[in-house]
N, C-alpha and C positions, 0 to 999 in steps of 0.2 A: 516820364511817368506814363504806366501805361493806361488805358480807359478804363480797364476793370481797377488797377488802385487806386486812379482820381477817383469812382465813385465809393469803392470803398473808402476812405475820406472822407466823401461827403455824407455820409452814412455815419460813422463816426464822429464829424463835426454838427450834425443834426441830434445823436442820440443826448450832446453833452448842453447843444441850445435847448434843449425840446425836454430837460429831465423834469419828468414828472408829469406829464404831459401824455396823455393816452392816447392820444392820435392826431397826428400833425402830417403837413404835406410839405414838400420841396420841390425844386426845379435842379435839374442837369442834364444835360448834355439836348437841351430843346424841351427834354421832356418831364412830366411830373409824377409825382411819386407819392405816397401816401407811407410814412411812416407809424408802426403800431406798438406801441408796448406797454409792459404788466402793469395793470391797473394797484395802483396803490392804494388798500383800504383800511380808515380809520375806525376805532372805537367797534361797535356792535357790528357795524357792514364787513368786518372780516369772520364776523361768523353767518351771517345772513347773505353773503356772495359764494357762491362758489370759487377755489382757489383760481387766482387771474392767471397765475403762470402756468397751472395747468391746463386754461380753457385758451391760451393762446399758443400752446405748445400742440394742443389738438387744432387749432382753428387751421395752424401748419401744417399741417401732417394733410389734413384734410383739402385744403388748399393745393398740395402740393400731389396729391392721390388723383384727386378731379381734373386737373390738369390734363395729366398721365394718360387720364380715361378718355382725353379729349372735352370735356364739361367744360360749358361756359362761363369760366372763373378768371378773375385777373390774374397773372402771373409773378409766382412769388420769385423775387428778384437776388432778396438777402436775407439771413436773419441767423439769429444768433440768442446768445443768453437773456431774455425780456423784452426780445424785439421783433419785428416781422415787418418785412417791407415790401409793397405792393405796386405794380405798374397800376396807375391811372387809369380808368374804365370808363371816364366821362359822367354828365352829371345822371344823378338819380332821377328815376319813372317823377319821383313825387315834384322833384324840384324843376322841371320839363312842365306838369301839372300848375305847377305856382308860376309861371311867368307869362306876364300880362301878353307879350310881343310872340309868341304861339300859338298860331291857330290851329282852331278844334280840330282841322283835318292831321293836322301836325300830331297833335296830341294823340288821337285816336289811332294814328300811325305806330308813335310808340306804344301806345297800351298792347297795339297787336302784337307787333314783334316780342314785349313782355310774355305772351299769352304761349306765343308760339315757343319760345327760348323755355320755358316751364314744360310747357307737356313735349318737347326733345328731352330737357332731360331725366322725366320722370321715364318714360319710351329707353333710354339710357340704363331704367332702373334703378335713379340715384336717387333721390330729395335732399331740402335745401334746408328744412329747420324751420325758417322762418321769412316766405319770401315776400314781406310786406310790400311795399314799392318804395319804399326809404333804401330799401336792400338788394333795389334792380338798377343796375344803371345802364344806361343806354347813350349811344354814339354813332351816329352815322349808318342806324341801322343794326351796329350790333349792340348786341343784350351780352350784358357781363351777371354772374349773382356773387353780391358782395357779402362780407360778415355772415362768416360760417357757424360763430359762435351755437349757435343755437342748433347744430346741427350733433347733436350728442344725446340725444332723448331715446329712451327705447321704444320696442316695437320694430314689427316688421317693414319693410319697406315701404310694403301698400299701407301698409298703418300709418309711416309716414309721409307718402304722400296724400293721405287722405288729409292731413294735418297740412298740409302743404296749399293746398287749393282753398280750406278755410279760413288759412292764415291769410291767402290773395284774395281770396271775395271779402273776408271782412275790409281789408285794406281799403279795397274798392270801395267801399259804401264810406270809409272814413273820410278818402280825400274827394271823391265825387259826388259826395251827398246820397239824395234819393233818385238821382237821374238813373232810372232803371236801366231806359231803351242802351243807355249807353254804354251799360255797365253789361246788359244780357250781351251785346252786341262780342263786347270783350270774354266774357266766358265762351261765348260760341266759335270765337277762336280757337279757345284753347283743346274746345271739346275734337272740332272739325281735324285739328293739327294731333292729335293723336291721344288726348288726355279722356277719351270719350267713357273711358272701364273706369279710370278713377270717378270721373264726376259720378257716374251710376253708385261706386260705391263708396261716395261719398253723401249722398242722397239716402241710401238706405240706414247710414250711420247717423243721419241727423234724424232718419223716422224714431227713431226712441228716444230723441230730446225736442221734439216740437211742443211738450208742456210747456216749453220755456216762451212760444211764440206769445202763450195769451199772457204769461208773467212779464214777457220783457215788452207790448205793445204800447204801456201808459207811457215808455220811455223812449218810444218811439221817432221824438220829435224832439225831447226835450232833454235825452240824456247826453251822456259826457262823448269825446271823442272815441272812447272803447265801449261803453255800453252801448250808446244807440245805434250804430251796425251791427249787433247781434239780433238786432229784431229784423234786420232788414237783410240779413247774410239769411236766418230761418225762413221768413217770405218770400225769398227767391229760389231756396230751393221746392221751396211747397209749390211755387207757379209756374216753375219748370221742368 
């Protein structure tokens, strides 16, 4: 049997352990692999979701385009009718963030290279939809961007990468708190590394929603993991 049919195989003996099952991982041949497919939805959430087999038939395409373009994307391996299978990219920015046995120099390490891996590929002229730090994953230095889903929204490109840097500075302030110094430290990465025209015109696009700074400040402190970095994502562009 050759390597490419034993994993085709295991691919197929995966789609049939894993049914129903929207995202699962495997091991072969040393290495791991992250199986994905159509999200099965019940009652109301099939009219309230966007079609699954549509948004994974693009997440493909897109996946497989950014590649192409050289983008820092994991490499699609297989896929087929409701499924999509990915090399392994290492754990995510956030999950790097959550572990006790990491020190801060460690951390701050990855946050760069996150920072830096973002304004390459905006520089590229791509965006990513959505590059929260659930959605970066990092390894030894390199930056992968994972779950493209979200990368189907219109507008133009600098439209979405201005959506792109906000979706990363909120992110910021979710799993980092109000630690400024460390969060400025981390944008000024991404400005120095070549994202310096987006943050500009990302700054003039939040000057016609800073009403929002004095409405969202009572919640400043006290609101949810999505609300209360929106007062701190407008605060940071206002004091820098």
């Amino acid at each position: 049997m050759t390597q490419m049919q034993s994993f085709k195989d295991k691919v197929s003996q995966m789609l049939v352990l894993n049914q129903g099952q929207r995202i699962s991982h495997f091991e072969h041949g040393g290495k791991r692999y992250w199986l994905k497919q159509v999200e099965h939805l019940e009652g109301a959430m099939r009219f309230l979701k966007a079609d699954s087999a549509k948004a994974l038939t693009k997440e493909t395409q897109v996946l497989k385009q950014l590649d192409n373009e050289g983008a820092p994307v994991p490499k699609v391996v297989a896929n087929g009718d409701g499924y999509l299978v990915v090399e392994d990219a290492g754990r995510t920015v956030r999950d790097w963030l959550d572990r006790d046995d990491v020190e801060l120099d460690k951390q701050q390490s990855i946050l760069d290279d996150a920072s830096q891996a973002l304004a390459s590929l905006h520089s590229m002229q791509l965006a990513h939809g959505r590059p929260a730090l659930r959605d970066i994953s990092w390894r030894a230095g390199e930056v992968k961007f994972i779950d493209f889903e979200a990368n189907q929204q219109k507008g133009s490109v600098a439209e979405q990468q201005i959506r792109d840097l906000l979706v990363y500075v909120h992110s910021l302030y979710r799993y980092l708190g109000e630690d400024s110094e460390r969060i400025s430290k981390t944008i000024s990465v991404y400005r120095e590394a070549g994202g310096e025209i987006i943050w500009q015109k990302a700054k003039q696009f939040l000057a016609a929603w800073q009403w929002l700074y004095y409405c969202s400040r009572p919640f400043k402190n006290i609101g949810g993991k999505d609300l209360k970095p929106v007062y701190w994502v407008l605060w940071h562009f206002r004091n820098n």
